[in-house]
C-alpha positions as CSV (number, residue, x, y, z in Angstrom):
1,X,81.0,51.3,112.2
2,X,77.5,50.9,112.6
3,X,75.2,51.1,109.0
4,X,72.0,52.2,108.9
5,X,71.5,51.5,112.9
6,X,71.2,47.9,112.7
7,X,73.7,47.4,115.1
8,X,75.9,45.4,112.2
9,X,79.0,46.5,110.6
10,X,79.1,45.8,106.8
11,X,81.4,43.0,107.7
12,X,78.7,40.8,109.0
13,X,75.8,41.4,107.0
14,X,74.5,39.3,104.3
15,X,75.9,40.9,100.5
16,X,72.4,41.0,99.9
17,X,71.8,43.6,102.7
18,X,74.5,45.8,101.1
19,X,74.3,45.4,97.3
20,X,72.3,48.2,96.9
21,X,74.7,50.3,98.3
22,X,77.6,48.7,96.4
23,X,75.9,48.9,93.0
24,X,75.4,52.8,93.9
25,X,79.0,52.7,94.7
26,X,79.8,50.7,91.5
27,X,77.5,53.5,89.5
28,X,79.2,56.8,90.9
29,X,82.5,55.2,90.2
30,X,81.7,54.3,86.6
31,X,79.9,58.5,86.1
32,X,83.4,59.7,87.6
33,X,85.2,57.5,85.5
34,X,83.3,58.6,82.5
35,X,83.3,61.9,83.3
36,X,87.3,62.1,83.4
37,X,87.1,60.3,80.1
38,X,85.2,62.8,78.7
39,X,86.8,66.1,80.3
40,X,90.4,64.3,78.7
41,X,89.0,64.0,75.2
42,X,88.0,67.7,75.4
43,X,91.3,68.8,76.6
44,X,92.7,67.0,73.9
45,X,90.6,68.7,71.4
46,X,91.4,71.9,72.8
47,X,94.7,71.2,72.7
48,X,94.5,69.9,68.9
49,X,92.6,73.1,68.2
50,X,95.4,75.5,69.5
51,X,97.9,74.2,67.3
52,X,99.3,75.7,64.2
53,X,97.6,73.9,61.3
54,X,100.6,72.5,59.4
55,X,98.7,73.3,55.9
56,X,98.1,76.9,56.8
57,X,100.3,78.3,59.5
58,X,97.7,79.9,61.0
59,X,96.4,79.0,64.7
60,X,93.7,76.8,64.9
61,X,92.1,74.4,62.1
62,X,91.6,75.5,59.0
63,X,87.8,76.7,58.1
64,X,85.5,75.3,55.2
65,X,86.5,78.8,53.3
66,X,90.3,78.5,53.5
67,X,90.2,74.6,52.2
């Protein structure tokens, strides 16, 4: 496959002609993988937040007023 209409495929060129293209590779990647990262951790505190608070019985965590 031709990139950018140089006639090359990525194969043949220099890794200097393609880092930038890598790095913006390498920096989508590591937004996605933070992104999952983040959308797990608020699951999880969704799901911790729907649970019965052992304490209390009562759904959810307890507030500053029933402590």
């Amino acid at each position: 496959m031709d990139d950018a209409g140089t006639g090359t495929t990525w194969r043949e060129m220099d890794p200097a002609d393609y880092a930038h293209w890598r790095d913006a590779a390498v920096r989508r990647a590591t937004v996605l993988r933070r992104e999952a990262g983040l959308q797990f951790w608020r699951r999880a505190w969704t799901w911790v937040r729907t649970r019965p608070h052992p304490c209390h019985g009562a759904p959810g965590l307890p507030s500053h007023r029933e402590v």
